[in-house]
DONUBA-367440 format. One line per 2 residues: number of its first residue (from 1); their letters; for each residue x, y, z of C-alpha. Coordinates in pm, 1 decimal, always signed. Layout:
residues N
NUM	a	X Y Z; ...
//
This chain:
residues 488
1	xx	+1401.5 -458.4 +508.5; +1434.8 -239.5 +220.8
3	xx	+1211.7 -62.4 +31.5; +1112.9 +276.5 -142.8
5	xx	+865.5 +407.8 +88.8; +787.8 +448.8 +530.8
7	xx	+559.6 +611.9 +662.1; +577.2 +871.6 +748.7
9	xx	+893.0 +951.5 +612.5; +772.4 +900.5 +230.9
11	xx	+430.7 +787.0 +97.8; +229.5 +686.6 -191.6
13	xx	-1.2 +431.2 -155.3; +1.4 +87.0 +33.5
15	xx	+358.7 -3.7 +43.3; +440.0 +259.5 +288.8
17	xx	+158.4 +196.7 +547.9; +300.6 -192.9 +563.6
19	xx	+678.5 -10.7 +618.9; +518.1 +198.6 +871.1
21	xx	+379.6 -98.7 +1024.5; +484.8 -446.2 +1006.0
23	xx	+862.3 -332.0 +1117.4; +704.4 -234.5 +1431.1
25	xx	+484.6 -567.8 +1458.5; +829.2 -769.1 +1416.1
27	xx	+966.8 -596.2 +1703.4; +713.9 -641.2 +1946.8
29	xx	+765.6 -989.8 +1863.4; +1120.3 -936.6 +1984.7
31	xx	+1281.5 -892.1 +1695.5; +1545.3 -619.4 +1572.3
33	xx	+1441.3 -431.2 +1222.6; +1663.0 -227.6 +1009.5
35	xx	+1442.1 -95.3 +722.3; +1654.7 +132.5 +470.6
37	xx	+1459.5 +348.6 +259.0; +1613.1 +650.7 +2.1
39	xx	+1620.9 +963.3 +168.7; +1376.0 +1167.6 -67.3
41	xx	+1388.3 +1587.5 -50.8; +1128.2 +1595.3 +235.1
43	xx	+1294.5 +1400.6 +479.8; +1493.9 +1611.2 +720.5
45	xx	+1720.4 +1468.0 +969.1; +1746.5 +1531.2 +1318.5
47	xx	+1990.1 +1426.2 +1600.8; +1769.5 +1200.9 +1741.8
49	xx	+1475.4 +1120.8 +1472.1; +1389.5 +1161.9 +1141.1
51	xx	+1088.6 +1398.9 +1088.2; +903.4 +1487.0 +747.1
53	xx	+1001.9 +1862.3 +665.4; +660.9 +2099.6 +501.0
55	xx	+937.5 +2258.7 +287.9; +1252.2 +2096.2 +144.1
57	xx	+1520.4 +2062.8 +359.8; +1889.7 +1991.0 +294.0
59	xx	+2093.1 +2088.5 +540.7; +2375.6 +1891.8 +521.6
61	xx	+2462.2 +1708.6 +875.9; +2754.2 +1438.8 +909.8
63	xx	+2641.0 +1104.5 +732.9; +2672.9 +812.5 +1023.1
65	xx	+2833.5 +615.9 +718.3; +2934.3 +667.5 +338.5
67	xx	+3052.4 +477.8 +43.0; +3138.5 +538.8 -366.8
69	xx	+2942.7 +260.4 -568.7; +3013.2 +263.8 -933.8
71	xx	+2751.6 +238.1 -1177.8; +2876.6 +155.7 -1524.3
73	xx	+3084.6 +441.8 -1612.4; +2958.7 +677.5 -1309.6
75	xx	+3048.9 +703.0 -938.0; +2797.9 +789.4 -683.5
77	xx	+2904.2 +905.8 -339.8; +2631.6 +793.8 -83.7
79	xx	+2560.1 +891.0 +232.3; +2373.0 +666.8 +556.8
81	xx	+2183.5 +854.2 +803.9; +2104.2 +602.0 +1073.1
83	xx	+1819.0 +714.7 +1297.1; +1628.7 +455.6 +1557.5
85	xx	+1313.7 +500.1 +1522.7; +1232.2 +300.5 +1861.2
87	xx	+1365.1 +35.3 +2110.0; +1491.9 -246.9 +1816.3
89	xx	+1440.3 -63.2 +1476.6; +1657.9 +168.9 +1311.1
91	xx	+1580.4 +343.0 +1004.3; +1847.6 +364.3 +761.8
93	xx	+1794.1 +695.4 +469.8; +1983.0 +661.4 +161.0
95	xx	+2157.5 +987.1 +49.6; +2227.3 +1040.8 -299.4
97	xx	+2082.0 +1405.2 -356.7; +2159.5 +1388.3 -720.3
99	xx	+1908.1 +1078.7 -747.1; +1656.3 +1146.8 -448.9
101	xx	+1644.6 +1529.9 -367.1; +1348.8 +1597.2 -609.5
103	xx	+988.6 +1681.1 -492.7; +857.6 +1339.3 -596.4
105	xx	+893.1 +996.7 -517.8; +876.9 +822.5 -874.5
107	xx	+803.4 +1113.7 -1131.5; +604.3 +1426.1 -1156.6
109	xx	+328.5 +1577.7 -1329.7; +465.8 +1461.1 -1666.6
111	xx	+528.3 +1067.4 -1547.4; +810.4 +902.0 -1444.6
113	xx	+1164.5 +1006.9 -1402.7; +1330.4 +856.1 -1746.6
115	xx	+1663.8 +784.3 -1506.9; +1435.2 +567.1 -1225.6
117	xx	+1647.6 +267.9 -1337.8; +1970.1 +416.7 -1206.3
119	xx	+1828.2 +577.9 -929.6; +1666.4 +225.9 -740.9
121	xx	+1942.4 +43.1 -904.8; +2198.5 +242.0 -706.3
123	xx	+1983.4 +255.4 -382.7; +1930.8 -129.6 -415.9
125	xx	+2330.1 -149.4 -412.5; +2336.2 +108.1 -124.3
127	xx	+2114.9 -83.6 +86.1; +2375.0 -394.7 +23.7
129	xx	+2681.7 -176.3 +69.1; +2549.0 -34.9 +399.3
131	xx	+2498.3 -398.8 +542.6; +2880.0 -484.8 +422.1
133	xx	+2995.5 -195.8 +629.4; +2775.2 -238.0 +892.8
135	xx	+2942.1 -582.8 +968.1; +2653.8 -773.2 +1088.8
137	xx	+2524.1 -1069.8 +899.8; +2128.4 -1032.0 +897.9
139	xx	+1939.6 -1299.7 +955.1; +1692.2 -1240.2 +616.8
141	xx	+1694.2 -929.8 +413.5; +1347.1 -842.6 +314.2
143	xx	+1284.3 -669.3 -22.0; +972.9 -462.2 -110.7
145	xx	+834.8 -423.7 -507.4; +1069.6 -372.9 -805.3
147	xx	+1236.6 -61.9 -678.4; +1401.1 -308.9 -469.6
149	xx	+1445.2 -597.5 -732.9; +1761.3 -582.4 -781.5
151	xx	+1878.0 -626.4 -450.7; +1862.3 -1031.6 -449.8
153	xx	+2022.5 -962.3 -809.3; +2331.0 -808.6 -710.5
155	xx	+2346.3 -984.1 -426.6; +2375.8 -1350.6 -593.9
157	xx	+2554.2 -1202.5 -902.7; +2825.6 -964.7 -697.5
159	xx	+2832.5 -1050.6 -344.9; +2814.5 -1437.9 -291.2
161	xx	+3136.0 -1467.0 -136.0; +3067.6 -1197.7 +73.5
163	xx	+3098.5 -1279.1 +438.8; +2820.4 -1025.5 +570.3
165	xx	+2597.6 -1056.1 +311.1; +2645.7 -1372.5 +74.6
167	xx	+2429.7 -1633.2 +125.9; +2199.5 -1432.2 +349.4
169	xx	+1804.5 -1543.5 +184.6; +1631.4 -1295.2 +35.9
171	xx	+1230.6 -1257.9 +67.3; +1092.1 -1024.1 -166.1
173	xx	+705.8 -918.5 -148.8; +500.8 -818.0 -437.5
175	xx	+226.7 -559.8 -319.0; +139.9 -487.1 -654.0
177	xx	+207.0 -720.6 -984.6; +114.8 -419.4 -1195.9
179	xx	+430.0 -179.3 -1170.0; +685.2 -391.6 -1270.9
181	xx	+981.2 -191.9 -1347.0; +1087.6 -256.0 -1660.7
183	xx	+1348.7 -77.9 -1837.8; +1541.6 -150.6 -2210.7
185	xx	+1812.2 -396.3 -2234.7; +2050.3 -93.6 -2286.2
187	xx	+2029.2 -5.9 -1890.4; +2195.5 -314.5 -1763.9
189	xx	+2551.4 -109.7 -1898.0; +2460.6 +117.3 -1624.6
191	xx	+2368.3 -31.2 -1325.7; +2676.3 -297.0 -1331.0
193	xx	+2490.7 -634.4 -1423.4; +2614.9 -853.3 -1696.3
195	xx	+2430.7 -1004.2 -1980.9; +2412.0 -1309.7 -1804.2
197	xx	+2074.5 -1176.2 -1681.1; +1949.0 -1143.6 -2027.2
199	xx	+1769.3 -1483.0 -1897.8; +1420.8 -1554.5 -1888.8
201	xx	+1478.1 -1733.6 -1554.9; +1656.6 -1405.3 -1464.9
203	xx	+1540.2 -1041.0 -1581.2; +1522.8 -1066.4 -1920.3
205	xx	+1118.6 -1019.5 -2005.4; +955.1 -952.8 -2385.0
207	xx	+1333.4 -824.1 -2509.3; +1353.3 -607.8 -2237.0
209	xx	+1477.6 -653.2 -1789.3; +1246.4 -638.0 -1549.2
211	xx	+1359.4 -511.0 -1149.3; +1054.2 -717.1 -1075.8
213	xx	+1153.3 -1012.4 -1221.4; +1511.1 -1010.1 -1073.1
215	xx	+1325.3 -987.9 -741.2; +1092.9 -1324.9 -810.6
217	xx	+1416.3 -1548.0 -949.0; +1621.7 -1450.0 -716.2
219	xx	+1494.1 -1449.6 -413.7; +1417.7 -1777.5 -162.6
221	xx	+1083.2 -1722.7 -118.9; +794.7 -1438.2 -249.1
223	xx	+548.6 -1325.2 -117.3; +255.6 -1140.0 -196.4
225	xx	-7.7 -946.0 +19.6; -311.8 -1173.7 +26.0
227	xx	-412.8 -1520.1 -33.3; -620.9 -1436.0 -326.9
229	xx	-444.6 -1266.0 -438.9; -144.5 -1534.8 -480.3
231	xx	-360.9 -1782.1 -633.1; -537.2 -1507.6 -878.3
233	xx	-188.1 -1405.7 -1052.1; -107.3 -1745.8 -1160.9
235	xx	-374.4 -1712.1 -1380.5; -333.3 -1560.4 -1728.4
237	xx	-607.5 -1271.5 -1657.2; -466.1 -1138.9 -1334.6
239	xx	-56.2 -1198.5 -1422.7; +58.1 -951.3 -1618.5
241	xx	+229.0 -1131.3 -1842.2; +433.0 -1291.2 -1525.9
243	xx	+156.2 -1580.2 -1461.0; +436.8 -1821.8 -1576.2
245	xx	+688.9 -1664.1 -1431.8; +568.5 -1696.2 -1107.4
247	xx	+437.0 -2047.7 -1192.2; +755.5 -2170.8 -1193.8
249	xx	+835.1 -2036.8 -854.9; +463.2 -2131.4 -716.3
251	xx	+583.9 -2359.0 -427.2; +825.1 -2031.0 -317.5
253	xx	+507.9 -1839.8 -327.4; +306.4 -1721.3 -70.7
255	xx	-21.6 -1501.3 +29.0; +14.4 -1292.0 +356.5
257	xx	-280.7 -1058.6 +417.8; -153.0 -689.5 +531.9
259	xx	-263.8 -567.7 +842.6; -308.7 -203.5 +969.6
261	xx	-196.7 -28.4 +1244.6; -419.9 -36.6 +1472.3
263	xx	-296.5 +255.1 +1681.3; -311.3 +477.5 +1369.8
265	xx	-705.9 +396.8 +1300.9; -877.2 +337.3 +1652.7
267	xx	-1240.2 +508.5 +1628.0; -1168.0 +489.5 +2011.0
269	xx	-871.5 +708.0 +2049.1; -847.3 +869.6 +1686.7
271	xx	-728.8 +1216.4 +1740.0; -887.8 +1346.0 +1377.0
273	xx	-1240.0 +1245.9 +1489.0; -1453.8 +1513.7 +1660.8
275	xx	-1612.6 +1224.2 +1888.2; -1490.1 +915.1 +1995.9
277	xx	-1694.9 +561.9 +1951.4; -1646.7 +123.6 +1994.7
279	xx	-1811.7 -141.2 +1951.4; -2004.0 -129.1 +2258.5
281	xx	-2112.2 +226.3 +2198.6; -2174.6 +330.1 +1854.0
283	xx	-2306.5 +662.8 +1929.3; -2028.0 +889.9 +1835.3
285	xx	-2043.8 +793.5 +1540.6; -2361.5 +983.1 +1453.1
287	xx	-2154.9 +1286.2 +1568.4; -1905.8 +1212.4 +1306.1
289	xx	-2130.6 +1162.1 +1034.2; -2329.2 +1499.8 +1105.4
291	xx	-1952.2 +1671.6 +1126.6; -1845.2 +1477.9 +799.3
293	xx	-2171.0 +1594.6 +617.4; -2086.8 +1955.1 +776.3
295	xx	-1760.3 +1974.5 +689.9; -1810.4 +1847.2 +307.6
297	xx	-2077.4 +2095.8 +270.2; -2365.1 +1828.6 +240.4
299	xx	-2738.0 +1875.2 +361.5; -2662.9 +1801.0 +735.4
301	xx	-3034.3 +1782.7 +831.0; -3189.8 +1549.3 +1056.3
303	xx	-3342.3 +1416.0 +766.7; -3025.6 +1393.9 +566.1
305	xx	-2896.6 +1242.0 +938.7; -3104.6 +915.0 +859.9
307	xx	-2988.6 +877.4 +481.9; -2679.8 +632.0 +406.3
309	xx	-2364.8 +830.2 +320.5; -2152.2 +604.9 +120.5
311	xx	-1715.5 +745.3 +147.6; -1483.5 +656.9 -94.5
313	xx	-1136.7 +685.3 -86.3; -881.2 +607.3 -366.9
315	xx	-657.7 +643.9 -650.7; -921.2 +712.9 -938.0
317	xx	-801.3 +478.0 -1180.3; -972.0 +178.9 -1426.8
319	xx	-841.6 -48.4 -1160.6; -1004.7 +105.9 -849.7
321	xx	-1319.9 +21.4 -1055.1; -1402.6 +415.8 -1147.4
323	xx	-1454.8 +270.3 -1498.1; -1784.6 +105.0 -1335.2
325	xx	-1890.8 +386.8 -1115.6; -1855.0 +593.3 -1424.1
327	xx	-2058.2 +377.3 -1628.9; -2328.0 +341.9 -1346.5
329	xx	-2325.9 +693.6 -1220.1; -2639.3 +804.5 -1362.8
331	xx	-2827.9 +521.4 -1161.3; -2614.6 +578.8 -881.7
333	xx	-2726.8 +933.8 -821.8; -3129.4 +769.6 -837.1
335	xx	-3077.8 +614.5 -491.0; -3133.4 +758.4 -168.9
337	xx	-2756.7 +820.6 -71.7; -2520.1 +1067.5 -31.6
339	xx	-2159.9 +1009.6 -124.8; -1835.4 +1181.5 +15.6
341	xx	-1525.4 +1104.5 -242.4; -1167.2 +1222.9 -184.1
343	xx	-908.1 +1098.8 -408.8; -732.3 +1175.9 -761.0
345	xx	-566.0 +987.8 -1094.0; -738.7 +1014.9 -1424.3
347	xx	-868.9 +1326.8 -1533.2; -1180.9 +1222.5 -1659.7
349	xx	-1298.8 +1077.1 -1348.7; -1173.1 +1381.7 -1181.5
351	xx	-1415.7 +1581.8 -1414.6; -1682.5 +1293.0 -1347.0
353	xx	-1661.2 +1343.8 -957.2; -1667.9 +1728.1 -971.5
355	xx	-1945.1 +1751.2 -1244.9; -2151.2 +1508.8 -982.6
357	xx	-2082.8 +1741.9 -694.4; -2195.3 +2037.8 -903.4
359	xx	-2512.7 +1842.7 -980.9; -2606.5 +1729.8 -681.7
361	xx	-2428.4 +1983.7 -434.0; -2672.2 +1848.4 -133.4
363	xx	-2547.4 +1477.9 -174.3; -2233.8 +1468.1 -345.2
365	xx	-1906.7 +1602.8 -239.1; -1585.6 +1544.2 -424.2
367	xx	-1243.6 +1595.4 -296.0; -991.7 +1640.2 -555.4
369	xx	-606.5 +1520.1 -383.7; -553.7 +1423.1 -52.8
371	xx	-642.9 +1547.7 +326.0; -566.3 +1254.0 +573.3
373	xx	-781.1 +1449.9 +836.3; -1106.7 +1390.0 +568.4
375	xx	-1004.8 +1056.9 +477.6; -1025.9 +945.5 +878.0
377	xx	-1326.1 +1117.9 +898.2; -1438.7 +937.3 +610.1
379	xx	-1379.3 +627.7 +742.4; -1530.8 +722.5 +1102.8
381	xx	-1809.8 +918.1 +981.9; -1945.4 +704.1 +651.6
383	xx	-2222.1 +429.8 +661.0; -2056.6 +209.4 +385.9
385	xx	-1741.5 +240.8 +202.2; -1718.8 +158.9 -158.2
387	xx	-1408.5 -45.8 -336.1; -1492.3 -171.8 -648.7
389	xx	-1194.3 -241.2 -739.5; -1096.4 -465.0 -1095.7
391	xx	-833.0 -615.8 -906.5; -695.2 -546.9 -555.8
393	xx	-400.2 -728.9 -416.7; -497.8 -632.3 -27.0
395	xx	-603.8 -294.5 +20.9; -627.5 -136.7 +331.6
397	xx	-924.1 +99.5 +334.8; -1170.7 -178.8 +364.1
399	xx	-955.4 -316.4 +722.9; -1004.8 +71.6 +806.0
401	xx	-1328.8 +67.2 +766.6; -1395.1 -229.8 +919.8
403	xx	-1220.9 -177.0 +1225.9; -1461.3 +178.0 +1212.4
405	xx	-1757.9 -12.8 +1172.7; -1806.1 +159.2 +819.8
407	xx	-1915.6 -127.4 +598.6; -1727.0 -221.9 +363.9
409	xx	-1883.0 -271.5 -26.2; -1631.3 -419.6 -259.3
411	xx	-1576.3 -672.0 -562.0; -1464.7 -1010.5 -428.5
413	xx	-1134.8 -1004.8 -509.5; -801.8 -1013.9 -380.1
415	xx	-736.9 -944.1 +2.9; -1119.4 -741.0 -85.9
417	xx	-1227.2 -1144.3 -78.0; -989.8 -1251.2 +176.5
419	xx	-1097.8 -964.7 +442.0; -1502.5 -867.0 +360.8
421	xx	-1710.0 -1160.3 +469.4; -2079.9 -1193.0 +323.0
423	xx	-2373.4 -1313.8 +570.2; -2334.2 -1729.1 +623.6
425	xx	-2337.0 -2000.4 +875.2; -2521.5 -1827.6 +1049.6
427	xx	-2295.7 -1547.1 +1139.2; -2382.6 -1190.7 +1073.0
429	xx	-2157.5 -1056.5 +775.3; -1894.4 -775.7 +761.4
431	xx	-1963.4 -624.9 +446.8; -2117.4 -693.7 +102.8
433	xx	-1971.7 -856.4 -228.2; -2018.1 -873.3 -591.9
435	xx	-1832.0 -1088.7 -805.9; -1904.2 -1021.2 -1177.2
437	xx	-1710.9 -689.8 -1304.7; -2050.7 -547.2 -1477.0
439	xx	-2213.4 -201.0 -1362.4; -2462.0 -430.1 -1275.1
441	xx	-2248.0 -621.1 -1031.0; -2175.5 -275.6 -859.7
443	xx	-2503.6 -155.7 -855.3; -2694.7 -486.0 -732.8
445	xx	-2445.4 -464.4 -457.8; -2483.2 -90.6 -330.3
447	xx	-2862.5 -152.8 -328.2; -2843.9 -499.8 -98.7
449	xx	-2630.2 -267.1 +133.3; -2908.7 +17.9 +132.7
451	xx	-3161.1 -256.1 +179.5; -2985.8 -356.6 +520.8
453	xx	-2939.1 -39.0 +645.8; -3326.6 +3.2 +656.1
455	xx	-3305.2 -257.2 +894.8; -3116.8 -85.0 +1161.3
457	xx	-3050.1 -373.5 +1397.5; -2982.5 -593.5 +1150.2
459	xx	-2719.6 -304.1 +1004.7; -2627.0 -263.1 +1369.0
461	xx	-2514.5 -655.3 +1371.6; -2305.8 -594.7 +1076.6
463	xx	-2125.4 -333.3 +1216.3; -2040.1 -478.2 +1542.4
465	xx	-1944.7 -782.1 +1365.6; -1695.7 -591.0 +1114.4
467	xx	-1530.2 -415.9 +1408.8; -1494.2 -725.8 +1632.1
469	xx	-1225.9 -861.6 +1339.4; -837.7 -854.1 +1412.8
471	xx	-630.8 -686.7 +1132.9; -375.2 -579.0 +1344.1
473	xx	-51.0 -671.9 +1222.8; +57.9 -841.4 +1487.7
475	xx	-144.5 -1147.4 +1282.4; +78.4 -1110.5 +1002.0
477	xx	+388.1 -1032.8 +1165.3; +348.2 -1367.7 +1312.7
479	xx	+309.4 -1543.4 +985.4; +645.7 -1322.8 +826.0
481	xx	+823.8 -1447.7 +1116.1; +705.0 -1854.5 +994.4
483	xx	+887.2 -1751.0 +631.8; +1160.2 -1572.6 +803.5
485	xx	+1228.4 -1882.0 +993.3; +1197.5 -2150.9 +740.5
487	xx	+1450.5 -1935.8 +521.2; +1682.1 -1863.0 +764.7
//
């Protein structure tokens, strides 16, 4: 596998949870995993392990394996630090400190780095050069997003006679159609393609490349992280601009829903709760919530006790669906709720979040970044959890809060529809749905959920139901393994 982010080595979102993860799935399966990731500022290497470092960290120890790839005009000298992270996966860290040793992953505080195109163009051909000199042919080589794009690219375009690495397939998952890495024409000079990709069955996209679309032509098969959500960018409203593109390759294309690790986020065993709670006995969790109101500096009364407290935690972004909460807030703050937010993105609902908490400083508290102790007691100590999202290709707070028996309270879309199942046939329901994008959508939802939770045993179903699910990823490792297999 390769791919931009692990956890916990580096982390931004999604993608690194499913690195942290489904690796480990495969090899319970008995298979043997080598995921290569860039080894960013933070990650310090040990003799044994690879551990993320509070402050950066570059002492320099013996790479395991090197190699000079030229780029265009330029030469980059990379190092491979080769660490096994248990018994059948290795983790292989990328070392070009030029490129990598910065404090972020993809840009800072005034947006991208302008030079990302070199930087995952070179790590894509690291990640190729480190198999060549490895000697082993790989059964599939698994790429992740468009920082690794270009790895099918170069490997069709330089390496097909290769002996290691030609003819290997190449699966490449899209966890988010959105970030599509696209750079000017200019940039293929650099990173050692020829115009022959200027192609629109290749990279070329709107008079510019796209690392994204070098991963959907030329790779066997795609895959994307939900069923939904593989049907809903074929259409024009959900594609971003790539609905044809990935039209053309629709019988290469399939849905997998993520999973979660389920050792990670256990309300049983879950180190960051102050008490412990299943299925079978719910009552820790009334613990956590009086903690979670404690800690957030919310009226903890017994009174307060009874009322729903609806978590959120997310990117605060138009597609997250702040754009709705914003436009509903003022109705929002009429019910009988209190609400427990942690997250960041746009400013303005930054501003909206802490001007609510200032307003309401009984019921509202707002948590501006991120604390991954607060977001698992969020997810162990909420009533509902709210994910509005526009569009959503998995997600993986709603599986959290499933498997915590916090219900979920999303827009039907995505893996939001594939995972959060409404009341019907007869069986209790996990969660509750809206599928029109209006405030009104949002709102008529939030109140159906606070109508149930007056009805404790009926709420009481719900929750046993949500947590009875399996979202491990041992589901979906077994399904990656069908692709794998049909590939290879």
């Amino acid at each position: 596998m390769v791919a931009s982010e692990m956890h916990p080595f580096a982390t931004s979102g999604g993608l690194s949870e499913v690195l942290g993860a489904l690796p480990q799935a495969l090899t319970r399966l008995g298979h043997r995993v080598t995921v290569i990731v860039p080894r960013y500022r933070r990650v310090a290497i040990g003799p044994n392990i690879s551990t993320v470092s509070p402050t950066p960290h570059r002492a320099e120890p013996a790479a395991d394996a090197e190699a000079a790839i030229d780029m265009g005009q330029r030469q980059f000298r990379v190092g491979f630090h080769v660490t096994e992270i248990g018994e059948r996966l290795s983790a292989v860290f990328v070392d070009v400190p030029e490129l990598f040793d910065r404090d972020g992953l993809y840009g800072n505080g005034d947006g991208d780095y302008p030079d990302n195109a070199i930087r995952f163009a070179v790590f894509s051909r690291a990640a190729l050069e480190y198999l060549r000199l490895r000697g082993r042919r790989p059964s599939v080589i698994h790429a992740h997003d468009w920082q690794t794009g270009l790895v099918p690219a170069y490997q069709k375009m330089l390496f097909s006679p290769d002996p290691v690495i030609g003819g290997v397939p190449v699966v490449f998952t899209i966890h988010n159609l959105a970030f599509q890495g696209i750079f000017p024409v200019e940039t293929l000079a650099g990173i050692g393609l020829s115009p022959d990709v200027l192609h629109v069955e290749a990279m070329e996209f709107y008079g510019r490349i796209s690392y994204l679309k070098a991963g959907i032509n030329f790779s066997e098969r795609i895959t994307t992280v939900s069923p939904t959500y593989a049907r809903e960018i074929l259409e024009r409203q959900n594609g971003f601009g790539f609905e044809g593109v990935l039209a053309r390759r629709s019988e290469d294309l399939l849905g997998i829903l993520n999973g979660i690790d389920d050792t990670r986020w256990n309300p049983a065993t879950d180190s960051f709760l102050p008490a412990r709670y299943s299925a079978d006995d719910l009552a820790g969790k009334v613990e956590v919530k009086r903690f979670l109101l404690e800690a957030s500096g919310l009226d903890a009364t017994p009174a307060a006790l009874e009322r729903p407290l609806i978590g959120l935690v997310s990117r605060l972004t138009d597609q997250k669906g702040f754009d709705l909460i914003a436009a509903a807030a003022e109705e929002l703050m009429t019910l009988d709720a209190a609400w427990v937010m942690l997250g960041s993105g746009d400013r303005g609902y930054e501003e909206l979040w802490t001007m609510l908490a200032a307003r309401f400083p009984d019921r509202v508290s707002a948590t501006i970044g991120y604390d991954e102790r607060l977001e698992h007691l969020i997810e162990g100590g909420a009533d509902a959890f709210l994910m509005p999202s526009r569009f959503e290709p998995c997600g993986l707070n709603q599986l959290n809060s499933l498997r915590y028996g916090t219900l979920p309270i999303v827009r039907a879309t995505g893996g939001l529809n594939d995972t959060v199942r409404d009341d019907a046939d007869g069986r209790p329901g996990t969660g509750f749905r809206f599928v029109d994008y209006t405030p009104e959508g949002l709102l008529a939802a939030i109140k159906g959920a606070l109508d149930i939770y007056r009805t404790r045993e009926a709420w009481l179903e719900m929750q046993r139901a949500a947590m009875a699910g399996d979202f491990s990823w041992d589901v979906s490792a077994r399904e990656y393994v069908k692709v794998y297999r049909v590939n290879s």
